[in-house]
N, C-alpha and C positions, 0 to 999 in steps of 0.2 A: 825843207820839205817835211811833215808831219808823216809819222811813221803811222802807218794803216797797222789796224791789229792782224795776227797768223788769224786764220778762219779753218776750222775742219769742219768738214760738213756740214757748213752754214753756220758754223756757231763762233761767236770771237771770243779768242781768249784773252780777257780784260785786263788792267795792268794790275786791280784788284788780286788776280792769280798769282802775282809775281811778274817781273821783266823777264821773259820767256827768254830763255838760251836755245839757241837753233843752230843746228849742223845739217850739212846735205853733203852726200857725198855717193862717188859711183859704185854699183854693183856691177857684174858683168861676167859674160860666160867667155874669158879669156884667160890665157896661159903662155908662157912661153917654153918655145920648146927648142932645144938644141940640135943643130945642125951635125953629120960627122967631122967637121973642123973645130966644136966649138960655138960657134956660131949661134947668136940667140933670135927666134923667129917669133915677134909676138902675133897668137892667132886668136882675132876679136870674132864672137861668133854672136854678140848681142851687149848692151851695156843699157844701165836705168840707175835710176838714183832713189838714195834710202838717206833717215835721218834721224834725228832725234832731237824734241821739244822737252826741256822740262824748265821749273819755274819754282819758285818757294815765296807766298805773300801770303794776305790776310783771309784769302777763301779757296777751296777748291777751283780746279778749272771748270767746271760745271760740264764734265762731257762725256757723263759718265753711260747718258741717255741713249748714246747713239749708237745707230747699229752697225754692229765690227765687222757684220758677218759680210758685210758688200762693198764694193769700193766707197771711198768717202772723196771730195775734193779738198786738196788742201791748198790753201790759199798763204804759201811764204813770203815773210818778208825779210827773208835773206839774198841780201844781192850780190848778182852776179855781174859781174864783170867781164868784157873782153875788148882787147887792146890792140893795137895796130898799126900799119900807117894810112890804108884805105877808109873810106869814107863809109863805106856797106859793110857790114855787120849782119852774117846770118843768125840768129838766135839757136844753139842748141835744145831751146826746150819752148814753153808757152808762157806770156808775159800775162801778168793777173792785168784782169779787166778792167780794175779799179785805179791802177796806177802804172801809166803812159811809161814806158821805156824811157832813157833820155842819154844825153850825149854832152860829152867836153875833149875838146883841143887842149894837148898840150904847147903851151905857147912860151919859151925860155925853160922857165923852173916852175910854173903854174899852170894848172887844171883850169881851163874856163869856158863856163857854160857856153852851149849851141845848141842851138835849133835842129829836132828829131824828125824824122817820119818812119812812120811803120807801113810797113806792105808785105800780104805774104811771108814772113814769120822776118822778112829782113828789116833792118834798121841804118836810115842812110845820116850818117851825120852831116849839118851844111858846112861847107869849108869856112877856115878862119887863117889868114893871112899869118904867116911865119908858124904854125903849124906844125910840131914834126909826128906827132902819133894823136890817135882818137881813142875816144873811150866812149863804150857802148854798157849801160847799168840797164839790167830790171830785176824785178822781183817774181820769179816764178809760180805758175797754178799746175800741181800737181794732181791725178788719178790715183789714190793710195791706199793699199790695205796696212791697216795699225789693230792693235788691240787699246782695249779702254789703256788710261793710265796707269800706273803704281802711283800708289799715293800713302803720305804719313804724315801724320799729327805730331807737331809737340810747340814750339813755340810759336809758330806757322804750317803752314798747308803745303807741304812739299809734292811733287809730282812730276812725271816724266813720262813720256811715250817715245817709243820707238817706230818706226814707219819703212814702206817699202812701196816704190811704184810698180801699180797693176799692172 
């Protein structure tokens, strides 16, 4: 499968910019807190995901245009995974428009592709004889507020941003 470029705010970032490095990971308004036994009690009171793009190649990422001040879309092509024995697959977050979810059976010691459908944010994989777990991949479109990049000169165009879901 050919790798679709990351997209912010309408714009792709080329390979020309460098092979972008991409991290996503959770934020969230939770804590654990301790019981009088000891006892640890985690309390989720919200969670969203934050990240970071950077890259070092022959030009700038060219994004420097766009405006910080409002949410942007970001369009990752960091994928996600989730594993299983069931065939449905809820998606925790929004699969990019441009690139279908998709699904493999583990079948022995091997991954092999199956037939997806998407509905209402689920993902049903088709069954595949001998079978014991599924796997469920996409590549997420995020609502993010970021600032422009940092960016440095010297034998390449280095640059990175950091990101945070609206």
């Amino acid at each position: 499968m050919p790798q679709p470029n990351i997209m912010l705010g309408g714009l792709p970032i080329v390979l020309h910019a460098g092979a972008p490095e991409e991290s996503i990971g959770p934020i969230g308004g939770s804590s654990v807190l301790r019981m009088s036994d000891g006892a640890g009690v985690k309390m989720q009171h919200w969670q969203r995901s934050a990240g970071s793009i950077s890259g070092s190649g022959w030009m700038p990422p060219g994004l420097s245009g766009l405006d910080y001040s409002q949410p942007l879309e970001l369009r990752s092509r960091k994928v996600i995974n989730l594993v299983g024995a069931d065939l449905a697959f809820a998606l925790p977050g929004t699969p990019r428009p441009d690139v279908a979810p998709w699904a493999q059976a583990l079948v022995g010691d091997q991954w092999v592709r199956t037939a997806s459908t998407l509905s209402d944010g689920v993902v049903t994989a088709t069954a595949v004889p001998g079978a014991t777990l599924y796997q469920v991949g996409y590549m997420p479109i995020f609502s993010v507020f970021a600032d422009a990049p940092s960016e440095t000169q010297g034998s390449a165009h280095g640059w990175s941003l950091n990101w945070e879901e609206a």
